[in-house]
C-alpha positions as CSV (number, residue, x, y, z in Angstrom):
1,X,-16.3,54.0,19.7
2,X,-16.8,55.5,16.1
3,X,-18.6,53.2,13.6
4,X,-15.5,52.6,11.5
5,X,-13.5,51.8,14.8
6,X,-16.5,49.4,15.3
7,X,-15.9,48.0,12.2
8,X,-12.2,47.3,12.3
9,X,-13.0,45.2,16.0
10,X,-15.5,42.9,14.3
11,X,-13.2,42.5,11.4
12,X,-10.3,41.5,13.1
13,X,-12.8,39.0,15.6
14,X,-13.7,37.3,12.9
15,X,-9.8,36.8,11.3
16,X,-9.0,35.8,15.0
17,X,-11.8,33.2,15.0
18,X,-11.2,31.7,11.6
19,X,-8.1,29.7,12.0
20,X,-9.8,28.2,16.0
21,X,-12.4,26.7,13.8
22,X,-9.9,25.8,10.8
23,X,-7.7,24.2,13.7
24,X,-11.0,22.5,15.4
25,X,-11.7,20.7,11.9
26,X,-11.4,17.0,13.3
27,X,-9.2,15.3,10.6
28,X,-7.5,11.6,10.3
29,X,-4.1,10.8,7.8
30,X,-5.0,9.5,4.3
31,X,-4.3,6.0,5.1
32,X,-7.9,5.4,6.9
33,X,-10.5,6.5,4.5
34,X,-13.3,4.8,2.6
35,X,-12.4,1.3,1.4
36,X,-9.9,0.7,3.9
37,X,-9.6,-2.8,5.2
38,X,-8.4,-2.7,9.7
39,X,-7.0,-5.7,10.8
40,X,-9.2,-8.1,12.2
41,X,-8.1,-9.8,16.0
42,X,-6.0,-6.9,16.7
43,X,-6.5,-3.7,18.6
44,X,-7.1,-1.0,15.7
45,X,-5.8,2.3,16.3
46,X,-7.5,5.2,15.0
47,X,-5.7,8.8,15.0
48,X,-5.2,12.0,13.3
49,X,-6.0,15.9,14.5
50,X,-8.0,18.4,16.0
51,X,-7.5,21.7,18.2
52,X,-6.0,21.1,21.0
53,X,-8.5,19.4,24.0
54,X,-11.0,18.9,21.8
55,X,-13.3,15.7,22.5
56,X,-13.0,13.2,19.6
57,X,-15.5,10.0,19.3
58,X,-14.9,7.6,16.9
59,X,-17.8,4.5,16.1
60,X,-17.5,1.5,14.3
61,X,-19.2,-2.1,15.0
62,X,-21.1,-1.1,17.9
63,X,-18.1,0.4,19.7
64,X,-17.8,4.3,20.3
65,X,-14.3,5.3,21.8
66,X,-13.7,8.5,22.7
67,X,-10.3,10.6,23.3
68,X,-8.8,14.5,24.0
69,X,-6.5,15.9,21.3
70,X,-3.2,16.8,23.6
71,X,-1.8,20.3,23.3
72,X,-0.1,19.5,19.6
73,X,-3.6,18.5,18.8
74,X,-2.8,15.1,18.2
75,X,-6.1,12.2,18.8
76,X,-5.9,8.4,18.5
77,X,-8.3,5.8,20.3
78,X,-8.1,2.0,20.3
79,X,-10.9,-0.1,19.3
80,X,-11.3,-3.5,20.4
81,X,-10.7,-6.7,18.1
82,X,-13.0,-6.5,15.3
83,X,-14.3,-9.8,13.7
84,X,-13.7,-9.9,9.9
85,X,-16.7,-8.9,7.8
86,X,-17.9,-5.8,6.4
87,X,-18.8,-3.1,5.0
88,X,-18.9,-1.7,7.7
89,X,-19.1,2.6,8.0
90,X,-17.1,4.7,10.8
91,X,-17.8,7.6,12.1
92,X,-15.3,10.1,13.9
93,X,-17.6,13.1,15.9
94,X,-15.3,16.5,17.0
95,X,-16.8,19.6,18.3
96,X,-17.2,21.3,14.8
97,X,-17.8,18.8,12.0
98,X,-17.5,14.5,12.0
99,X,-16.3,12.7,9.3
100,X,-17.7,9.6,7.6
101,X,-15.6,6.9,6.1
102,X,-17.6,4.3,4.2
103,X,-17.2,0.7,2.9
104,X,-14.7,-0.4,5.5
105,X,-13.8,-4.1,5.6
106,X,-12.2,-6.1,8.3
107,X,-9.7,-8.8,7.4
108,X,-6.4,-9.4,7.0
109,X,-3.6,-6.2,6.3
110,X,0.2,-6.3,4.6
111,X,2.4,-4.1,3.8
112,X,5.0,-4.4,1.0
113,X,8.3,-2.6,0.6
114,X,11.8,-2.7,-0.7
115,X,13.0,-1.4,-3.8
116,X,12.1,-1.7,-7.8
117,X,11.5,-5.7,-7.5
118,X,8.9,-4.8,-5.2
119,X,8.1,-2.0,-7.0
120,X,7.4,-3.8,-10.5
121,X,4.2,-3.5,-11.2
122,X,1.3,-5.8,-12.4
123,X,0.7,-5.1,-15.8
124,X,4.5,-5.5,-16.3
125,X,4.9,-9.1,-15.2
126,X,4.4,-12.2,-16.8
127,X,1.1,-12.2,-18.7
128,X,0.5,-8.8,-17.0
129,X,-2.3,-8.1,-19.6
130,X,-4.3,-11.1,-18.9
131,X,-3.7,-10.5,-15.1
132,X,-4.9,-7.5,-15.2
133,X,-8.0,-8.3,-16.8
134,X,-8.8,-10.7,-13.9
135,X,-8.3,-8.5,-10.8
136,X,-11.7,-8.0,-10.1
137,X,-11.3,-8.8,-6.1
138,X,-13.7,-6.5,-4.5
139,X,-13.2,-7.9,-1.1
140,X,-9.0,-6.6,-2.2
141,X,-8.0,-3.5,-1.0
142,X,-4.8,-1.1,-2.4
143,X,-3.4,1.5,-0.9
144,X,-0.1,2.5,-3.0
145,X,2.1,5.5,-1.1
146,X,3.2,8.3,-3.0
147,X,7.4,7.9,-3.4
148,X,8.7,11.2,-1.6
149,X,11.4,11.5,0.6
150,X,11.9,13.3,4.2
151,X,14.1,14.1,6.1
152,X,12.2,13.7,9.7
153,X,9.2,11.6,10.4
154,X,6.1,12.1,8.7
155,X,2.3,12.5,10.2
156,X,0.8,11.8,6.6
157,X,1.3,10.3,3.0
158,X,-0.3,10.5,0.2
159,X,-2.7,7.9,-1.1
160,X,-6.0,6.5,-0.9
161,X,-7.7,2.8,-0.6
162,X,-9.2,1.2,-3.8
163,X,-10.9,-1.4,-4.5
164,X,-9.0,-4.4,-6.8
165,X,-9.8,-4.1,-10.0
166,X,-8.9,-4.3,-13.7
167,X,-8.9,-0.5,-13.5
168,X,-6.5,0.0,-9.6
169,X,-4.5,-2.9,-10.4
170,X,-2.0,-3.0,-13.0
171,X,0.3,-0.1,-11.6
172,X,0.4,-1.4,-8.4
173,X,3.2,-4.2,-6.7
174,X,2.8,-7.3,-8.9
175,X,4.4,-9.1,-5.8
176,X,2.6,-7.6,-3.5
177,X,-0.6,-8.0,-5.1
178,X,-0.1,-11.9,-6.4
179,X,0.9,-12.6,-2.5
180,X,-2.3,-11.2,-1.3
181,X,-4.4,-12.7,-3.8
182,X,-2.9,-15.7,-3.1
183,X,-4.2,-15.1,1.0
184,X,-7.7,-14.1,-0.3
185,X,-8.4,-17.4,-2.3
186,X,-7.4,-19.4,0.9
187,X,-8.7,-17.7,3.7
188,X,-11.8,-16.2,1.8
189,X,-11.7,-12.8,4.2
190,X,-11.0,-9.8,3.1
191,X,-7.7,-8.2,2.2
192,X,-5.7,-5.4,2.5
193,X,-2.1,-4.5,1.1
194,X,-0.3,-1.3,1.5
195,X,2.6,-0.7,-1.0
196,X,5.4,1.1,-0.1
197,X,8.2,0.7,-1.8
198,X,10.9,2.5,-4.3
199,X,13.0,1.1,-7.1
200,X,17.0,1.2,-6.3
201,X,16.8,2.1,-2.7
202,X,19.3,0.3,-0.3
203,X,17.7,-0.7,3.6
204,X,19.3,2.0,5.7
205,X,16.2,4.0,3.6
206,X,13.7,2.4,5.3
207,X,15.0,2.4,8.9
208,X,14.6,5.0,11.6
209,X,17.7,7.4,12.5
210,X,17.2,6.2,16.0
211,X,18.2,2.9,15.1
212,X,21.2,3.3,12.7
213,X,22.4,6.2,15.2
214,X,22.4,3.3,17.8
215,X,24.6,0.8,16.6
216,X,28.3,2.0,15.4
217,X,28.2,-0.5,12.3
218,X,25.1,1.6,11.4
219,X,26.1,4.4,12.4
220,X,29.1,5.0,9.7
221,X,25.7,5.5,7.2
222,X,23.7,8.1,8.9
223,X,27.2,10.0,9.7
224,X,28.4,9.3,6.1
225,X,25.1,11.2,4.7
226,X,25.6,14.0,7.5
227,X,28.8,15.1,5.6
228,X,27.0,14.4,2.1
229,X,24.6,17.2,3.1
230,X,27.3,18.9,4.7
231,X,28.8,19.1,1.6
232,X,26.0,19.6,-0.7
233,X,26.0,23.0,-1.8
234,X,29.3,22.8,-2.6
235,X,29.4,19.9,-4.8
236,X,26.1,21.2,-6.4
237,X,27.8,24.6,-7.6
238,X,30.8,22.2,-8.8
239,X,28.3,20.1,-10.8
240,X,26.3,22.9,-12.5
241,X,29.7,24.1,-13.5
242,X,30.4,20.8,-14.9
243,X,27.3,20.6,-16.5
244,X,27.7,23.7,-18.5
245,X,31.2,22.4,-19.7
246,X,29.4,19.3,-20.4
247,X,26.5,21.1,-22.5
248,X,29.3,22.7,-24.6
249,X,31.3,19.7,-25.0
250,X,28.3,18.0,-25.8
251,X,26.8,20.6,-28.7
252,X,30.2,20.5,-29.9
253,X,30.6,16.5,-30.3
254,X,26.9,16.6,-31.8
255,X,27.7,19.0,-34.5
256,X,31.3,17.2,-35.5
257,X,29.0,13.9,-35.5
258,X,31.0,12.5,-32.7
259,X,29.5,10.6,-29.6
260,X,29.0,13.5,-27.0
261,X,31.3,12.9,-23.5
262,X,30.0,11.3,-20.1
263,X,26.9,13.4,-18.1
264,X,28.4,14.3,-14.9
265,X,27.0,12.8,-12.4
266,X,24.9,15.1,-9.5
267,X,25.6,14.9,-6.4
268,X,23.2,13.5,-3.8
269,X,21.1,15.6,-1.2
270,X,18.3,16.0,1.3
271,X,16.1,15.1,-1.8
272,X,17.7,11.2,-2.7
273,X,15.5,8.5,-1.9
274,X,18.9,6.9,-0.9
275,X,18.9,9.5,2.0
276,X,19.5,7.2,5.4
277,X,16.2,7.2,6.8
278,X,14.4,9.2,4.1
279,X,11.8,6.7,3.0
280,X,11.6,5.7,6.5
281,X,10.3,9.0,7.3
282,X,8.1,9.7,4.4
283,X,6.2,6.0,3.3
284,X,6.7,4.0,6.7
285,X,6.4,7.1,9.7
286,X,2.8,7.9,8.3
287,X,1.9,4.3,8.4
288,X,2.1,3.6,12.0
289,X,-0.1,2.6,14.5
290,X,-2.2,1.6,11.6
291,X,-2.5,-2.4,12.4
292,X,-1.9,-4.6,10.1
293,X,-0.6,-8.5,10.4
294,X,2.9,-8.2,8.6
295,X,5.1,-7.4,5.9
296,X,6.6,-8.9,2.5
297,X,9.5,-7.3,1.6
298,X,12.0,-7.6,-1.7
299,X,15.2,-5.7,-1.5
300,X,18.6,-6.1,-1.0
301,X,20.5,-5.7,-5.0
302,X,21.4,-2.0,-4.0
303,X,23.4,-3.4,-0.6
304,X,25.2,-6.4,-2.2
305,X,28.5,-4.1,-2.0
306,X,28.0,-4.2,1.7
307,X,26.4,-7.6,2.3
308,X,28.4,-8.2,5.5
309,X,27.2,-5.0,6.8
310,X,23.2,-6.2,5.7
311,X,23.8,-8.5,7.9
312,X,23.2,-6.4,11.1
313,X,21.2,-3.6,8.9
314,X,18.4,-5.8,7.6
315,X,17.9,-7.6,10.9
316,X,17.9,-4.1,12.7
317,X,15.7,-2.7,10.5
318,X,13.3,-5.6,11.0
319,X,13.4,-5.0,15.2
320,X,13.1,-1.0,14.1
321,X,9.1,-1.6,12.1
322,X,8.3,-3.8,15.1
323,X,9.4,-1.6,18.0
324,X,7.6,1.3,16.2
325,X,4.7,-0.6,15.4
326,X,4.4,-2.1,19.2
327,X,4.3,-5.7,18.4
328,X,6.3,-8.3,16.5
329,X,4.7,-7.8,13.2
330,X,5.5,-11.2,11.0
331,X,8.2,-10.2,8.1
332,X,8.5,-12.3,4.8
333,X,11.0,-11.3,2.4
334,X,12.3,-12.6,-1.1
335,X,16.1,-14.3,-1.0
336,X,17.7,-12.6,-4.3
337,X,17.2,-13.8,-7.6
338,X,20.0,-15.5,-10.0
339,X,20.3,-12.6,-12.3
340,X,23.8,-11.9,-14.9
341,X,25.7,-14.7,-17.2
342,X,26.7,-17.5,-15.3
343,X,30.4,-18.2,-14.8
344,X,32.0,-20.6,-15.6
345,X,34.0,-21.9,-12.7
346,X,33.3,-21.3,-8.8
347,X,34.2,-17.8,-7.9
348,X,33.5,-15.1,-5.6
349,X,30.3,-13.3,-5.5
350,X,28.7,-10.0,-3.5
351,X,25.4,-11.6,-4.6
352,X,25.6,-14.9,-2.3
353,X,27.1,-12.7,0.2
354,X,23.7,-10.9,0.1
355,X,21.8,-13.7,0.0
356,X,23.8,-15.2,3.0
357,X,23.5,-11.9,4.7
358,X,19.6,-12.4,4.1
359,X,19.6,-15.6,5.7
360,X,20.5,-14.2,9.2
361,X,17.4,-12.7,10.0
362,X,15.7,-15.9,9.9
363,X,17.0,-15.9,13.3
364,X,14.6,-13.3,14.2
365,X,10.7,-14.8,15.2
366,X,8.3,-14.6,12.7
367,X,10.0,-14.1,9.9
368,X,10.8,-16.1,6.4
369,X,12.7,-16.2,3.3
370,X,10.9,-16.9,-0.6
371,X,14.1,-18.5,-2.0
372,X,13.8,-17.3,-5.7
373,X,17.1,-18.8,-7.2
374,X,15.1,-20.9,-10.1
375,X,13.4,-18.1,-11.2
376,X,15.4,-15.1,-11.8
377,X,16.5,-14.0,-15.7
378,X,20.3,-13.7,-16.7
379,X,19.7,-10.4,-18.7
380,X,17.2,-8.7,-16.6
381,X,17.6,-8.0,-13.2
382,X,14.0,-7.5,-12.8
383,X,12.1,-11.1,-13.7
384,X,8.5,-11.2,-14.7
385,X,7.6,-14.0,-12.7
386,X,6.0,-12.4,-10.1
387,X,3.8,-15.1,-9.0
388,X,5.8,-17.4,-7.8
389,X,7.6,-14.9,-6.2
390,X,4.3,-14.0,-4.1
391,X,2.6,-17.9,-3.7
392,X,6.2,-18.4,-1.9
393,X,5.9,-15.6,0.3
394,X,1.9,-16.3,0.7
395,X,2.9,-19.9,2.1
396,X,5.2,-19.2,4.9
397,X,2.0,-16.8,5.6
398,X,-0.6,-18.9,5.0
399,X,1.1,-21.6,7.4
400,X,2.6,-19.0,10.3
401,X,-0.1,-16.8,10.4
402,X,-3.1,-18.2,9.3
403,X,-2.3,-22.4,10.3
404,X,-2.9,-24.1,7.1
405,X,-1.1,-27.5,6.4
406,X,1.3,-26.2,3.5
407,X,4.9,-27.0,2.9
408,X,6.6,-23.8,3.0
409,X,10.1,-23.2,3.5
410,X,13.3,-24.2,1.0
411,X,15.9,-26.7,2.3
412,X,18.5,-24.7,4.6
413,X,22.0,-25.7,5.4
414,X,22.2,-26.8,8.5
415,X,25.7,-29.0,9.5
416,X,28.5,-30.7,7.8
417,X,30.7,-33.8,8.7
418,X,33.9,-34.8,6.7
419,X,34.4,-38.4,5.7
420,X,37.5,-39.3,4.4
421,X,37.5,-37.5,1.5
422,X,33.9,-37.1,1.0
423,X,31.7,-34.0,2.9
424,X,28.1,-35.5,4.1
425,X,25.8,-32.4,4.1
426,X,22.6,-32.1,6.6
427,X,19.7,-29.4,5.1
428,X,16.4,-28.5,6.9
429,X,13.2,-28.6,5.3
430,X,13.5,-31.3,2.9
431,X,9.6,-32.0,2.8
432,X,9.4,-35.6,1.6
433,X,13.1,-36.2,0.7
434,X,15.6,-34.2,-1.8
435,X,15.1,-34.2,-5.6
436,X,17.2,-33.3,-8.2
437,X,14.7,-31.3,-10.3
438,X,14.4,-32.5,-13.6
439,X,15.9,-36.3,-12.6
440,X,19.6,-34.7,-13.7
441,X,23.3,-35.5,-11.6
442,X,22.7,-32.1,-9.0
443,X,24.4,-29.3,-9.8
444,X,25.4,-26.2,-8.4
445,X,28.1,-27.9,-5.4
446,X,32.0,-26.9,-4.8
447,X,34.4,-28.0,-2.6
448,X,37.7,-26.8,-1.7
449,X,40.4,-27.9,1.1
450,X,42.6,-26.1,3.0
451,X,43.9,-23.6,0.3
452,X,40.5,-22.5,-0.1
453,X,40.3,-23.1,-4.0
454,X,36.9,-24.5,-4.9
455,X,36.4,-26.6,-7.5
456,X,33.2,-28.1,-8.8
457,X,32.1,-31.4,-7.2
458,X,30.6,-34.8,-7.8
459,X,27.4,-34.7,-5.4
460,X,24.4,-37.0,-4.5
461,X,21.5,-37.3,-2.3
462,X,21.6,-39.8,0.2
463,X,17.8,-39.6,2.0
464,X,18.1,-36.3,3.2
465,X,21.7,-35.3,3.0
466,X,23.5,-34.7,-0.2
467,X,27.2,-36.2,-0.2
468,X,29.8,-34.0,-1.9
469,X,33.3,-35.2,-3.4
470,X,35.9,-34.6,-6.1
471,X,38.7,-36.1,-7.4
472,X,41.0,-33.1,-7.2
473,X,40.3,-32.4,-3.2
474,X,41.7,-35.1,-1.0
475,X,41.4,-33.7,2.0
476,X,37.9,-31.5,2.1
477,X,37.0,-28.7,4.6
478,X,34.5,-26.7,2.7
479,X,31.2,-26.7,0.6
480,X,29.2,-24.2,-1.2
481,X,26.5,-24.7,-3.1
482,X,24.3,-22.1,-6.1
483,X,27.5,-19.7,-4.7
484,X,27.2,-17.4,-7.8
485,X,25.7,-14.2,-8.9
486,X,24.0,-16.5,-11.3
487,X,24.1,-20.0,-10.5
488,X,23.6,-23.2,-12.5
489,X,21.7,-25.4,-9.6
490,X,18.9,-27.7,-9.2
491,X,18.4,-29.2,-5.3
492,X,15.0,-29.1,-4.8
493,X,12.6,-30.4,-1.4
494,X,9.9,-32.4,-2.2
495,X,7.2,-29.6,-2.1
496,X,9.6,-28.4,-4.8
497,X,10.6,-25.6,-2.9
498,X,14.6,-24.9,-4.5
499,X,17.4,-25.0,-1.6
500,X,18.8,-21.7,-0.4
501,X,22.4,-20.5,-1.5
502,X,24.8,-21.7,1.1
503,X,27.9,-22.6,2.5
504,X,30.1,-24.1,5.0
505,X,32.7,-21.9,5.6
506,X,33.6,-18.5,6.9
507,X,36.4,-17.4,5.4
508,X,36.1,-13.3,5.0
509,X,34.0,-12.9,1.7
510,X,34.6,-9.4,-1.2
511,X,32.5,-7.2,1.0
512,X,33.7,-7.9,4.9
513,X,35.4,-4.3,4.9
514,X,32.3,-2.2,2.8
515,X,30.6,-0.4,5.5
């Protein structure tokens, strides 16, 4: 063999060899790295890659767990219930290199999603300067999830834990944050919360194709987005078309001094976070196995259109994060705010229909509702009290999870009996007896009979039913009560928790045929 033939061998041994030891690099996804908080009392999965059959050990707390990367490469071990505490530092040994991950805590882990009301962040809401000057939690952990979109399941997302301060805080969820501060002042153990969540996005976003492919109510919105896609170049060509038009109608209205014409509006592909399953794929995929003890979640604005269809959606998407995670993580969302001018006499409303369509998933275990119909704002649909928002969802928590003696759920319709010409209703929850808040006559109650015209209605509490009546309805078959978009109501429970929206009957509502 000549020397340059020699050469050329060596040469190409060594390109051949480079990407076996780039491959054999032991590696784990973004969401466990230094600061990190695992959840303690659970089995803590630990994952990520390697070459294929390589031996991975991973040690933490006196345990060392050991696993084979399979022939994608793909690791994960289980670690045994930690106790809280920390720091604590973990180490993961491959063949080639090991990787050290520093200041890890053990305590209690959240995630929070939905859209922008979960997305709002800290230095934003209500005395969001002086808030942010006082998150210095160091036993708090953030992770905030880059917004992208995919259109298959994800291995990784981008982030990185931080520690709470006045520095990581105020771009992060104010409701999200408030709620776990809330947990770390009561249970005194560390705390970690993982936001993913992004503003204007409807549910079928955050659930799995799997699941909306499964059900034929869902269904119509995974094939609905097939044919979007379908359609997409097309309909892109036909909007940059339009846009030029538009560009030279525009310099033309500017130059008369005349307001320019409508933007055309683009059409929606592979890259819209309102893609059926995109943000599933992209912020909720690269989450799992990580354990953690629940999720508080605040959507539901961009599906009031189709609030009868929520019904099954936001349940099914519930089921979907707990079959993927493996267990029945707990799930606390936010009941819509009152948001727009109120009206002045009863009406229909796609808003209660959400808020009724929210309501089913109670039905599910571990979940609850924040009932947040007292503190919403007319002329933003975004309110800047936060807190509340997050104490609410930290109670049903704090006495689910955790066991503490606090009064946490609002007053629930439960039944209804007609008396003559009077309608006797029966809530749940009522914690110490119904209030009026502010000593007023309650507002907020209809009643209609037969021809299903509601007017409003004379109502009072009676121990811990509320009787309804008017004068222009003899003959009563139905109630509703804070039935509005914006609603003028004031039934509270004695832990002065407000009553959820509700009614009695079930006549079809505006959205019964949106799918």
């Amino acid at each position: 063999m000549s020397q340059i033939t020699l050469k050329r061998a060596l040469l190409v041994g060594l390109c051949l060899m480079l990407p076996l030891s780039a491959m054999a690099t032991v590696s784990v996804p973004n969401i466990i790295g230094d600061h990190m908080v695992l959840q303690a009392g659970k089995v803590v999965p630990i994952w990520g890659k390697a070459a294929p059959g390589e031996n991975v050990a991973v040690t933490l707390a006196g345990q060392t767990v050991k696993a084979s990367a399979d022939a994608k490469g793909l690791w994960k071990v289980k670690l045994s219930k930690l106790k809280t505490g920390g720091p604590l530092e973990m180490t993961i040994k491959g063949r080639d290199n090991a990787l050290s991950i520093k200041d890890v805590l053990v305590g209690e882990v959240w995630i929070g999603s939905g859209q922008s009301n979960m997305q709002w962040c800290v230095k934003d809401s209500m005395n969001g300067k002086d808030e942010v000057a006082a998150a210095n939690y160091p036993e708090v952990r953030l992770f905030y999830v880059k917004r992208t979109v995919a259109t298959t399941p994800q291995d990784n997302c981008e982030g990185e834990w931080k520690i709470c301060t006045p520095e990581s805080v105020p771009e992060f969820s104010a409701v999200l944050y408030f709620f776990g501060r809330d947990l770390y002042k009561a249970l005194k153990q560390p705390v970690g919360l993982i936001h993913s969540s992004w503003g204007g996005t409807p549910a079928e976003s955050w659930t799995s194709r799997p699941t909306l492919e499964a059900d034929p109510e869902l269904k119509v919105i995974a094939d609905r987005w097939d044919q979007n896609i379908a359609n997409y170049p097309k309909a892109k060509a036909a909007f940059d078309k339009a846009m030029e038009e538009w560009q030279k109608a525009a310099d033309e209205a500017k130059a008369a001094g005349k307001e320019e014409p409508k933007k055309p509006g683009a059409p929606q592909g592979a890259d819209s976070p309102w893609l059926a399953s995109g943000l599933y794929n992209a912020m909720i995929a690269p989450l799992i196995p990580y354990a953690v003890q629940g999720a508080v979640w605040y959507q539901g604005e961009s599906n009031a259109g189709r609030a009868y269809q929520y019904r099954k959606l936001f349940s099914s998407m519930i089921q979907d994060w707990r079959k993927q995670w493996g267990y029945d993580l707990s799930f606390y969302f936010v009941q819509l705010a009152n948001f727009t001018e109120t009206k002045p006499e009863p009406g229909p409303s796609d808003w209660a229909e959400l808020r009724e369509a929210q309501n089913v998933a109670l039905k599910l275990k571990k979940t609850g509702m924040a009932v947040a119909i007292d503190i919403g704002e007319a002329k933003d649909i975004h309110p800047k009290n936060k807190q509340e928002v997050g104490r609410r969802l930290a109670l049903n928590a704090l006495a689910k999870d955790y066991g503490k003696d606090v009064d946490y759920a609002s007053p629930l319709y439960k039944s209804m009996k007609v008396k003559g010409n009077e309608v006797v209703i029966k809530l749940s929850d009522t914690d110490d007896g119904l209030v009026a808040k502010g000593g007023e006559p309650l507002k907020g109650f209809a009643i209609a009979g037969a021809d299903k015209k509601f007017v409003w209605a004379d109502a009072k509490i009676k121990g811990n039913k509320v009787v309804v009546s008017s004068t222009q309805v003899a003959k009563p078959v139905a109630v509703r009560y804070a039935w509005a978009h914006n609603p003028v109501c004031n039934l509270y429970n004695g832990a002065g928790l407000p009553a959820s929206p509700f009614r009695t009957d079930t006549w079809p509502g505006e959205t019964v045929n949106n799918k």
